[in-house]
Rosetta silent file (secondary structure, phi, psi, omega in degrees, C-alpha in Angstrom):
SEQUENCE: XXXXXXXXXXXXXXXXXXXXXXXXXXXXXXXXXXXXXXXXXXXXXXXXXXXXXXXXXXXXXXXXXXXXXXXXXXXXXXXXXXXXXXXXXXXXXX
SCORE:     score description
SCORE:     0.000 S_00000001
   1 L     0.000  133.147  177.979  -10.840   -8.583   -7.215 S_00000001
   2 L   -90.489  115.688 -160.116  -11.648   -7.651   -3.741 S_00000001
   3 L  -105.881  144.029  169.445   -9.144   -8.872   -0.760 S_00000001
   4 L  -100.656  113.458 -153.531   -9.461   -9.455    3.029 S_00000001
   5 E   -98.275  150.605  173.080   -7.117   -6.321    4.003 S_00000001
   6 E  -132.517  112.601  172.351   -5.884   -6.538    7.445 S_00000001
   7 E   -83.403  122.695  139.423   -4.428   -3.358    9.037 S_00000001
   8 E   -53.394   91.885  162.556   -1.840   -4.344   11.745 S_00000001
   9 H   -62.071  -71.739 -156.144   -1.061   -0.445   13.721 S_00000001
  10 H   -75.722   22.095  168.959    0.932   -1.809   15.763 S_00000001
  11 H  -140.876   16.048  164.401    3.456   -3.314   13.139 S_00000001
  12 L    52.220   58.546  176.398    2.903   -0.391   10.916 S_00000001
  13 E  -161.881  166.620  139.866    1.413   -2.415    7.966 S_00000001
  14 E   -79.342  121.253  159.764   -1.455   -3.599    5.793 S_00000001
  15 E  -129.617  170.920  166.785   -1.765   -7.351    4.939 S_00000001
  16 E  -134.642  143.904  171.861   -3.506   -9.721    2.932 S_00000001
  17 E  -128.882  129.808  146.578   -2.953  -13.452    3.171 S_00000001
  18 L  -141.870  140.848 -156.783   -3.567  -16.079    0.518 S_00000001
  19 L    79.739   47.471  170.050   -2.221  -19.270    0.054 S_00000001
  20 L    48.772   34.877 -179.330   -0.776  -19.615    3.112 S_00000001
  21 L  -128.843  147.333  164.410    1.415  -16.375    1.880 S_00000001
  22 E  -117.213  147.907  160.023    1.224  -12.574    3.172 S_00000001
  23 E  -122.153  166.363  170.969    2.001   -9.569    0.976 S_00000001
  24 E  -170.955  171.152 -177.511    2.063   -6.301    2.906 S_00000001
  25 E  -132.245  117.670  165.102    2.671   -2.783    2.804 S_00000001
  26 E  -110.594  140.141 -149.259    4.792   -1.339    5.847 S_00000001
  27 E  -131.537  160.321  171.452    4.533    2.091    6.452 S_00000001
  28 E  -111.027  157.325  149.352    6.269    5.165    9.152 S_00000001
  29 E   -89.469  131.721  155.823    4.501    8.201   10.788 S_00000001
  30 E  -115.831   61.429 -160.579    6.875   11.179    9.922 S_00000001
  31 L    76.914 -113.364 -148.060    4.397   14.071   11.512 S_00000001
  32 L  -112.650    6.624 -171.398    2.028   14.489    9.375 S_00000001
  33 E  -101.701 -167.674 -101.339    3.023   12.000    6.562 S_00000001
  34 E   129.927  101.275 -171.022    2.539    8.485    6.040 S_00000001
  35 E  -140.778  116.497 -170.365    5.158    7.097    4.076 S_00000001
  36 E   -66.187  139.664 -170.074    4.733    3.337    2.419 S_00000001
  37 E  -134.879  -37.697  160.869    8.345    2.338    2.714 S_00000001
  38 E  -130.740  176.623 -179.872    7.978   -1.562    1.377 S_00000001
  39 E  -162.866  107.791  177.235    5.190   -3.317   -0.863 S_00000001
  40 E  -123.541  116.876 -179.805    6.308   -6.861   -0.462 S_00000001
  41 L  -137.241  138.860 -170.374    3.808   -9.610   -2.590 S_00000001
  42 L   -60.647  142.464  141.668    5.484  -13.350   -2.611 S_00000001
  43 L    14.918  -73.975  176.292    6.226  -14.357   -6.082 S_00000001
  44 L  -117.186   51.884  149.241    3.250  -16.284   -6.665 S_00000001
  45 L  -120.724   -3.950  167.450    0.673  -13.754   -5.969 S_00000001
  46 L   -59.552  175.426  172.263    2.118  -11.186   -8.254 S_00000001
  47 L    68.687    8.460 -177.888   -0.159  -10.185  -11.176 S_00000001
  48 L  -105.747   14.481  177.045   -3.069  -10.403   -8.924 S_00000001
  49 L    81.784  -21.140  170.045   -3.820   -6.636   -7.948 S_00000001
  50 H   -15.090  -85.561 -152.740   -2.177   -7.272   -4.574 S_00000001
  51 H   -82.417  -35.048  171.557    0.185   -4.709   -3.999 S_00000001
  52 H   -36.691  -46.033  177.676   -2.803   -1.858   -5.644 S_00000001
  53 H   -62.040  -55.118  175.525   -4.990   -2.884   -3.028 S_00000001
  54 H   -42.065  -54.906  160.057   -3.095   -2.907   -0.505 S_00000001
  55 H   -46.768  -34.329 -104.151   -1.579    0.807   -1.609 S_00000001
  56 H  -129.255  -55.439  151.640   -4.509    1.767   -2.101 S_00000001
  57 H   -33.478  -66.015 -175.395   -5.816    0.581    1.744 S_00000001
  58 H   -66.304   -5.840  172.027   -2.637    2.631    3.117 S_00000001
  59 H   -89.608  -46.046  157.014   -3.935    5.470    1.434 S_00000001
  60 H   -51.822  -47.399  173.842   -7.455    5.542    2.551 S_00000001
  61 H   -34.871  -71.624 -166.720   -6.072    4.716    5.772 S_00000001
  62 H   -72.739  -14.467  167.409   -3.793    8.213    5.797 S_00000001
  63 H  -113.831   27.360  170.733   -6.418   10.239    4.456 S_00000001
  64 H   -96.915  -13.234 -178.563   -9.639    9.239    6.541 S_00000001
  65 L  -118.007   47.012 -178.155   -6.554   10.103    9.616 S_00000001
  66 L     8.166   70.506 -172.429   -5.717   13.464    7.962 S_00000001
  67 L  -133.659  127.731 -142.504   -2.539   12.091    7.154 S_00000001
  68 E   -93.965  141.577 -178.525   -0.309   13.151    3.841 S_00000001
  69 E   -98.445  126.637  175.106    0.311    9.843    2.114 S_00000001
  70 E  -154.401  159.234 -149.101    3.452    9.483    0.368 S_00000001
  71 E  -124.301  105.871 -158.466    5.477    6.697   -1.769 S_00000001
  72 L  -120.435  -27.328  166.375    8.476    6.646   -0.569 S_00000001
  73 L   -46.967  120.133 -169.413    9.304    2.547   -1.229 S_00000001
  74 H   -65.202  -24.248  172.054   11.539    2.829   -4.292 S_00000001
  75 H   -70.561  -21.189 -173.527    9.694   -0.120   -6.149 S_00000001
  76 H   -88.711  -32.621  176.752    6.384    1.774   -5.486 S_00000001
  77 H   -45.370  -43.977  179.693    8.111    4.829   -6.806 S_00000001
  78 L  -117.128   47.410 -172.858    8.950    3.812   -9.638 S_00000001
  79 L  -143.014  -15.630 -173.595    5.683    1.735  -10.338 S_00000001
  80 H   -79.985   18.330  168.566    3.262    4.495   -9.392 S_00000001
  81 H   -80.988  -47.901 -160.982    2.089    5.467  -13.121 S_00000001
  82 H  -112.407   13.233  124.785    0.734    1.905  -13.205 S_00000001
  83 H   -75.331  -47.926 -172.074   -0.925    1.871   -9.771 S_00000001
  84 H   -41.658  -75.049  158.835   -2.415    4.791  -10.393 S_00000001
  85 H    -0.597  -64.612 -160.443   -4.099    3.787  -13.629 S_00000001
  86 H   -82.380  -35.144 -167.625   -6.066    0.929  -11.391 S_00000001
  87 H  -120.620    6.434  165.319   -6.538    3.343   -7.581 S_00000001
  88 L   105.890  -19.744 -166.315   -6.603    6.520   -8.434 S_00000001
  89 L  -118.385   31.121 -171.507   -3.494    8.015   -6.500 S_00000001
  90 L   -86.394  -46.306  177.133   -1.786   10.114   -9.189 S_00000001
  91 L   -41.623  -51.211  166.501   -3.637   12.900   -7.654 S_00000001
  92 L   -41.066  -50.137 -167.620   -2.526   12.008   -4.323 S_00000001
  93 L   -96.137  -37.971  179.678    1.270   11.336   -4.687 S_00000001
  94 L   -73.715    0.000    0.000    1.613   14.639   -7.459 S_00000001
């Protein structure tokens, strides 16, 4: 399913809103990294691909800005076998 992604710069995030709900991804500059630091999706928008997309956004985002993307959010950390599967970003984070 395809989402209306919103990048926010100046709050350091990605969002998507449905249902009157936001999920986001919030992210730092460290140099030269890019490092997703939450993946927050309400309750009752899990199981929808949310938080993939969204990663998935912040990643094209750092590497169309020659920026090293890294998963640094401890929930993404230890979830990033099974985003990966769906975006792709095993390459990326290994």
């Amino acid at each position: 399913m395809e989402y209306d992604i919103v990048h926010h710069p100046e709050k350091y995030r990605f969002e998507i809103k449905q249902d009157g709900l936001t999920a986001f991804v919030q992210y730092r500059l460290v140099g030269n990294n890019l490092d997703i630091i939450h993946t927050i999706v309400p309750v009752p928008l899990e199981g929808q691909g949310i938080a993939a997309s969204l990663v998935k956004a912040t990643f094209d985002y750092a590497i169309e800005n020659q920026l090293k993307p890294r998963a640094v959010c401890s929930c993404l950390a230890k979830k990033t076998s099974g985003i990966c599967k769906i975006t792709n970003l095993k390459k990326i984070i290994l």
